[in-house]
C-alpha positions as CSV (number, residue, x, y, z in Angstrom):
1,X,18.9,-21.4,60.6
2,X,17.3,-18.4,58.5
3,X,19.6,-15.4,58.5
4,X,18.7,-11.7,58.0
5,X,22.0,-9.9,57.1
6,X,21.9,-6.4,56.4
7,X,25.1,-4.9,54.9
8,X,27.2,-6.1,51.6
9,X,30.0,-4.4,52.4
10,X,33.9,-6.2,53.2
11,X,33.0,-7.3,56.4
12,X,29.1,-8.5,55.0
13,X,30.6,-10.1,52.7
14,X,32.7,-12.2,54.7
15,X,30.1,-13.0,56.9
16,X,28.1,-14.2,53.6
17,X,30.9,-16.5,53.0
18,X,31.3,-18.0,56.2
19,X,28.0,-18.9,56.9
20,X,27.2,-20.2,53.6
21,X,30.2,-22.6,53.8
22,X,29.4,-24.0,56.5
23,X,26.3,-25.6,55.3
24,X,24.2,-24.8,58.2
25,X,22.7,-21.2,57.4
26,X,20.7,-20.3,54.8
27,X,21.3,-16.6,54.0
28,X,20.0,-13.4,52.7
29,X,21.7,-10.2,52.4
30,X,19.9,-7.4,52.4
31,X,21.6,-3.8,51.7
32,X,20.2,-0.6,49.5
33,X,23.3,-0.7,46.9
34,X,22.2,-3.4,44.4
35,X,26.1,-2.5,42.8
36,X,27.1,-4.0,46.9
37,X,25.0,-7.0,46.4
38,X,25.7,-7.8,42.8
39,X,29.1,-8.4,44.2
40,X,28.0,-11.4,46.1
41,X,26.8,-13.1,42.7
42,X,29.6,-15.9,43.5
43,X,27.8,-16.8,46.7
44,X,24.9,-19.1,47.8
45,X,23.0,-16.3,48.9
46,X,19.3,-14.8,48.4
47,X,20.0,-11.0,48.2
48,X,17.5,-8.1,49.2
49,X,17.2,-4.6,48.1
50,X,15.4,-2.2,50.9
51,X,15.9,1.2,52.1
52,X,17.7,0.3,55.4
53,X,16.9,3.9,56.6
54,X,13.0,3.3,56.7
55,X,11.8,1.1,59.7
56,X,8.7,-0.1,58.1
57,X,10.5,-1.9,55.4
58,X,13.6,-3.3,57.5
59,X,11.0,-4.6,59.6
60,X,8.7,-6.2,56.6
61,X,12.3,-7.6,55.1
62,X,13.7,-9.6,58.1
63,X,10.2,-10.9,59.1
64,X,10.0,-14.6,59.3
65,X,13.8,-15.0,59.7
66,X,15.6,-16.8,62.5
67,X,18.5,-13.8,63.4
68,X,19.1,-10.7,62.2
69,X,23.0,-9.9,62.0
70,X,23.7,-6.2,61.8
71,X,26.8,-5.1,59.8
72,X,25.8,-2.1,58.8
73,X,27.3,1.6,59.9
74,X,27.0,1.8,64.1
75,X,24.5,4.8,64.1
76,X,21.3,2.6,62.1
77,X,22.0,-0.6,65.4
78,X,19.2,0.7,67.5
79,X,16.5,1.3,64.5
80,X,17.5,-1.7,63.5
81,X,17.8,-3.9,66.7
82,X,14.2,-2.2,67.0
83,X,12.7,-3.7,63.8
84,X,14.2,-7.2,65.1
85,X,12.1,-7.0,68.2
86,X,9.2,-6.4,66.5
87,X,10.0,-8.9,64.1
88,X,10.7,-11.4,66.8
89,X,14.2,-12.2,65.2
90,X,17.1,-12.8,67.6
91,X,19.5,-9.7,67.1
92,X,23.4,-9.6,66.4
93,X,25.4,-7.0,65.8
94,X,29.2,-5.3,65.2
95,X,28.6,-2.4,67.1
96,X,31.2,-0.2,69.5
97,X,29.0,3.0,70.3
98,X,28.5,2.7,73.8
99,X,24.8,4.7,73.6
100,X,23.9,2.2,71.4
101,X,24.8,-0.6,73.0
102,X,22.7,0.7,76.1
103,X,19.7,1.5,74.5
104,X,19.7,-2.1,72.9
105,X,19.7,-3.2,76.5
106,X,17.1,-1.3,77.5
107,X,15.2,-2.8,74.2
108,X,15.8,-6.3,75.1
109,X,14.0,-6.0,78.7
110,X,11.6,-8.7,78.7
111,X,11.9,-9.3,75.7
112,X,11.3,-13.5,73.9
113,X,14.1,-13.2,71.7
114,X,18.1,-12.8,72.3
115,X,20.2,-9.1,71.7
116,X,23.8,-9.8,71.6
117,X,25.2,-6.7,70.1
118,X,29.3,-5.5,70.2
119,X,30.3,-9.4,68.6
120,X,33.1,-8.3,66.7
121,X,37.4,-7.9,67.8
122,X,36.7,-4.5,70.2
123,X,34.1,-4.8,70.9
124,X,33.5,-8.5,71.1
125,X,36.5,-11.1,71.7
126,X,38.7,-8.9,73.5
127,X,36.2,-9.2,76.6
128,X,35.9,-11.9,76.0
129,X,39.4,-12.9,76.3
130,X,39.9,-10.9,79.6
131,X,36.9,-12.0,81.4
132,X,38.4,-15.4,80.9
133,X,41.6,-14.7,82.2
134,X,39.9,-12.6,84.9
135,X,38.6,-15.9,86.5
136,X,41.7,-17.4,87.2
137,X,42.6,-15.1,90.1
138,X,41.7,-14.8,93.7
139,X,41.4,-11.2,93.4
140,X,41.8,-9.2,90.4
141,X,44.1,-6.1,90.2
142,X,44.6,-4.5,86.7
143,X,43.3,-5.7,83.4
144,X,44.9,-3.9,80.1
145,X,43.4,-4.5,77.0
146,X,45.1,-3.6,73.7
147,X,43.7,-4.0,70.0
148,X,44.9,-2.4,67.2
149,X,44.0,-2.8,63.4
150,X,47.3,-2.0,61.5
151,X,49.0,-1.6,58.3
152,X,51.2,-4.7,57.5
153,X,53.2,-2.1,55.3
154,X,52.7,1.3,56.9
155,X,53.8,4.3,54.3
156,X,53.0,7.9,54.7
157,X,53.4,10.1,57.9
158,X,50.1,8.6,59.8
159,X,51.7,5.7,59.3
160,X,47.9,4.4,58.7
161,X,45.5,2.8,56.4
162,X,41.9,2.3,56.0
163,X,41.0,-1.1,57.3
164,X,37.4,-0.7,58.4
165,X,34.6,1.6,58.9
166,X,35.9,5.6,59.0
167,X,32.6,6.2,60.7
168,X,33.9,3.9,63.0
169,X,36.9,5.2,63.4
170,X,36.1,8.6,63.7
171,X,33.4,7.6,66.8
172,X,36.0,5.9,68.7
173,X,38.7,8.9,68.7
174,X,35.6,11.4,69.5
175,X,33.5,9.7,72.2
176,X,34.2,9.5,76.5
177,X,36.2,6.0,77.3
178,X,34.6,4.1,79.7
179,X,37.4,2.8,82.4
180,X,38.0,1.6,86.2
181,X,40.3,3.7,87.6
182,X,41.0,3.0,91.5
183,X,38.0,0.6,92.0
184,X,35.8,3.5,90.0
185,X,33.8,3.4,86.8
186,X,35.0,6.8,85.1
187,X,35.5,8.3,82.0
188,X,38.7,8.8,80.1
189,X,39.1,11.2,77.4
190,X,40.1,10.0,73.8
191,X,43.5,9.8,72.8
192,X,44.7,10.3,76.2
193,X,46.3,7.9,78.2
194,X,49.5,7.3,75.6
195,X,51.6,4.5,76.4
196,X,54.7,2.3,74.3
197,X,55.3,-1.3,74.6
198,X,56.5,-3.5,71.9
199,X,55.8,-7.3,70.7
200,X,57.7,-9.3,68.5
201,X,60.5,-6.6,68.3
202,X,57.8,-4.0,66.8
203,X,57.5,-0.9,68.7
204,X,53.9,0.4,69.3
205,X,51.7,3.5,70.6
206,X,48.6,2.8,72.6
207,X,45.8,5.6,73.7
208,X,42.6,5.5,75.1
209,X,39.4,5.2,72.6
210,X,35.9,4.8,72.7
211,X,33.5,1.7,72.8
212,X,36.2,-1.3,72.9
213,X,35.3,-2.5,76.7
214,X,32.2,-3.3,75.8
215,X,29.8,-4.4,78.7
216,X,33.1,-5.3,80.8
217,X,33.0,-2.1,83.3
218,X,29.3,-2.8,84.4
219,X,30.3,-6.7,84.7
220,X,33.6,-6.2,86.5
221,X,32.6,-3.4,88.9
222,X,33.6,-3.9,92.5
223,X,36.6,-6.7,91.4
224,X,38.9,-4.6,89.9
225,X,40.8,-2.0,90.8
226,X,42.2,-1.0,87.1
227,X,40.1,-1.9,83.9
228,X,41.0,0.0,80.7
229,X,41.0,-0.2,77.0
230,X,43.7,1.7,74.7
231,X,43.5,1.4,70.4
232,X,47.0,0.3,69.5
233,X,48.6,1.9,66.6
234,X,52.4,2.3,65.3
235,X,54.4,5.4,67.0
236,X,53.2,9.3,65.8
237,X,49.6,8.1,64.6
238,X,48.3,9.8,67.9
239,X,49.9,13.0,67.7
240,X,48.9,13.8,64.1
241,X,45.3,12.7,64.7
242,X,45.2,14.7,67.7
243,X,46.5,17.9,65.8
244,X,43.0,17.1,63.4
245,X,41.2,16.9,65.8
246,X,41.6,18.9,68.7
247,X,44.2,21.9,66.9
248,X,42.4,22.5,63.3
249,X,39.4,21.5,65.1
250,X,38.1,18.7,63.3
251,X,36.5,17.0,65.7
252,X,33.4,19.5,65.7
253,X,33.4,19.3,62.0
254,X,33.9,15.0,61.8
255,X,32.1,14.7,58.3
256,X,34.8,16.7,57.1
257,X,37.4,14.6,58.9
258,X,36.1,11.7,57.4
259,X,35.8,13.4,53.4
260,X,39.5,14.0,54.3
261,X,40.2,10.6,55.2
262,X,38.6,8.9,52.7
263,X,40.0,11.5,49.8
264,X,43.7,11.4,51.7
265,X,44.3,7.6,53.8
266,X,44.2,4.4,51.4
267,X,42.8,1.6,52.0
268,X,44.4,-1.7,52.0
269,X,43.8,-5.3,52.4
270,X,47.2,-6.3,53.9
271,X,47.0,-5.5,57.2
272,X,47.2,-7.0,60.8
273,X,45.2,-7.5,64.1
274,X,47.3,-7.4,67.3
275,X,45.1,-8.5,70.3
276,X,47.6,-8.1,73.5
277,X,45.7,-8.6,77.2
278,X,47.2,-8.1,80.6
279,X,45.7,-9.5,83.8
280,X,47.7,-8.9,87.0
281,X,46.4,-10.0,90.6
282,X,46.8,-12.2,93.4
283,X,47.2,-16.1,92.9
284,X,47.5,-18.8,96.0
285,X,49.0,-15.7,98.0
286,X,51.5,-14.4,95.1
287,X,51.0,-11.4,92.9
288,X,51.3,-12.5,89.2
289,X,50.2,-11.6,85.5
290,X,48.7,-13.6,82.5
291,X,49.2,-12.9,79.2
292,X,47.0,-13.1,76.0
293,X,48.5,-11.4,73.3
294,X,47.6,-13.1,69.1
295,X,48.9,-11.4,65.7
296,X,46.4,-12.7,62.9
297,X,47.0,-11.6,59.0
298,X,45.7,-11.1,56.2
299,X,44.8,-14.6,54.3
300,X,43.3,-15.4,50.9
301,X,39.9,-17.2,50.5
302,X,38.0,-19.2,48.0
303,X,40.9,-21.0,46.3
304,X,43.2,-17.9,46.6
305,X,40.8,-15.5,44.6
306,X,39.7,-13.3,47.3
307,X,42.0,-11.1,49.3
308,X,40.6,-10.9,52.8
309,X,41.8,-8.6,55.5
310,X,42.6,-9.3,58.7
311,X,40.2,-6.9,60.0
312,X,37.6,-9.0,57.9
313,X,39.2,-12.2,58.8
314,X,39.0,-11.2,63.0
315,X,36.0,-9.3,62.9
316,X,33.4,-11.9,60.9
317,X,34.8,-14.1,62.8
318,X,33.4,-12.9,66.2
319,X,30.2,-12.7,65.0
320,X,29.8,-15.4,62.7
321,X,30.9,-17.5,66.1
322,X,28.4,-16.3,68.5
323,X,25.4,-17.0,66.1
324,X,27.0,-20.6,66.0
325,X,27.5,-20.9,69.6
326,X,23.9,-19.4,70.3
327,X,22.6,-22.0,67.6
328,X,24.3,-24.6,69.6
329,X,22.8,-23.6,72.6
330,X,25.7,-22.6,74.6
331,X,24.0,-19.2,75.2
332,X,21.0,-17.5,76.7
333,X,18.2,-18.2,74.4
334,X,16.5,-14.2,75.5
335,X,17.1,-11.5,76.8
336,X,20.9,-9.1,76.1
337,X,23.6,-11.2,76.1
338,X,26.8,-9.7,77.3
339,X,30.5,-11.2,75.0
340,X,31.7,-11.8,78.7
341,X,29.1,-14.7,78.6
342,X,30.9,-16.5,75.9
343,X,33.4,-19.1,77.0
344,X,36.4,-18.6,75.4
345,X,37.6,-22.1,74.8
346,X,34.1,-22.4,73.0
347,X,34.8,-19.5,71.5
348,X,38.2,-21.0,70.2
349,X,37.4,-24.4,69.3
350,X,34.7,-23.2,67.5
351,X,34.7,-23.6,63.8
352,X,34.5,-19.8,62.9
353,X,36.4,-18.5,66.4
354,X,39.4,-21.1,65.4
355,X,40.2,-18.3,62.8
356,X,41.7,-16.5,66.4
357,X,44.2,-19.3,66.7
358,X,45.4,-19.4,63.0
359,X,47.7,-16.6,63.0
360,X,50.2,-16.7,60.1
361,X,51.5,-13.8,58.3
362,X,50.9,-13.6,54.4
363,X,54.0,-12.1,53.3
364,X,51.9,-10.7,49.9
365,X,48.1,-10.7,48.8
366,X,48.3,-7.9,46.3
């Protein structure tokens, strides 16, 4: 299978990696930073240089491939979910803005080819995971789903580091939360909603965000009476992000949030994905609760050379086991597919979705 991927960055790279080991995908990245792509070198991989900003040439460079993956910043996924169409490549993406996602939909209408966007941890396996555990109840009451993309070693007073996109980031603590609240689709505001649990004897914050339900509200409307989706992070993140935000005022000034964060938050590559799901409901006449909850960390690859993050590890993961699945045919062939359509013990015996399952912590990669 011919693959189109556009972005060289952590998570491209990964990506790169997997497919390419696999043997069944050939592969070519395609980014504007020849420095991004020269970093691939030590991969089987054709590499691309084009403006990904200009239609016209995103469209010329993916034409005649099989599938496009998107891993590039959320704001280019509907330009470039647009060249794919024309194209006629199948489309897969990493995406959590919820306006994309729907404007993708409205794209893939008709259309010969499949658009499976949102294929990464939240958006992406997390719905996965509760639709799953949705079915196994006569009638649904509350599902709770909690992700969060954490420090292994947390240090200064945000008790934070950069693990993925700030872009990101920043969009999920600015945008309207989808939820079901009381058999209602509503809107939550970011960084409400601010709850404590703990796992494993860790104590954690969680608060509502942006984007992470994906396609579930829509899905699950009418058979729940409480759906929501909270960011998890360790306790006082919220209140200091909410002083940037909402007290200095940040949040109407977000490139300047982001040249802060950038400038101020380190990055690191020893961190930790929590994925914690509640489903409560009734079962055979008694009212009960399943339980999903995983801890995946950050590993080595290619003979212990290459750090790779746990947010790389979960996150090329999910998309890298769609593709596969789709490949296989174990998904629609055209037309949007929603990550509720994935099965999740497909999802977890699968060679790239198995990564969910090996959760081990890696006590140093520096």
């Amino acid at each position: 299978m011919k693959i189109a991927l556009l972005g060289a960055g952590h998570i491209g790279h990964t990506i790169a990696r997997l497919l390419v080991q696999s043997g069944d995908y050939v592969v070519t990245v395609i980014d504007q930073s020849q420095p991004s792509l020269d970093r691939l070198a030590h991969l089987n991989v054709n590499t691309a240089v084009v403006d990904t900003n200009q239609s016209n040439a995103l469209e010329r460079a993916i034409k005649g491939f099989d599938a496009v993956i998107n891993a590039l910043p959320y704001h280019l996924a509907v330009k470039i979910a647009t060249a794919a169409k024309s194209a006629g490549c199948h489309y897969f993406d990493l995406t959590e803005d919820v306006a994309a996602t729907q404007a993708i939909m409205a794209l893939a209408q008709g259309a010969k080819t499949a658009f499976m966007p949102q294929c990464g941890l939240a958006p992406g396996f997390i719905g996965i995971v509760a639709h799953h555990l949705a079915q196994g109840f006569d009638r649904l009451d509350e599902i709770k789903m909690r992700v969060g993309a954490l420090p292994a070693f947390p240090t200064n007073a945000l008790k934070y580091n950069l693990t993925w996109s700030v872009d990101g980031l920043i969009n999920e603590y600015c945008h309207p939360c989808e939820a079901i609240y009381e058999g209602a689709i509503t809107a939550m505001l970011p960084l409400e909603g601010l709850e404590h649990f703990s796992l494993d004897g860790v104590e954690y914050e969680a608060f509502n965000t942006s984007g992470g339900l994906g396609t579930l509200c829509e899905t699950l409307d009418g058979k729940v009476r409480n759906l929501d989706y909270k960011s998890v992070r360790y306790p006082g993140h919220r209140a200091l992000m909410q002083f940037l935000l909402s007290e200095l005022r940040l949040s109407n000034d977000q490139e300047a949030l982001k040249d802060i964060l950038r400038k101020s938050v380190p990055t690191t590559m020893q961190d930790v994905v929590l994925v914690f799901v509640t489903v409560s409901g009734m079962r055979n006449g008694a009212y009960v609760q399943e339980v999903f909850a995983r801890k995946i960390f950050a590993q080595r690859a290619n003979g212990g050379d290459e750090a790779v993050s746990a947010i790389q590890i979960t996150t090329a993961a999910g998309i890298c086991a769609a593709v596969d699945l789709f490949r296989a045919g174990k998904l629609p062939t055209h037309g949007f597919i929603r990550q509720e359509q994935v099965a999740l013990p497909d999802f977890l015996t699968n060679r790239f979705g198995i990564a969910y399952e090996q959760s081990r912590r890696i006590e140093s990669i520096s």
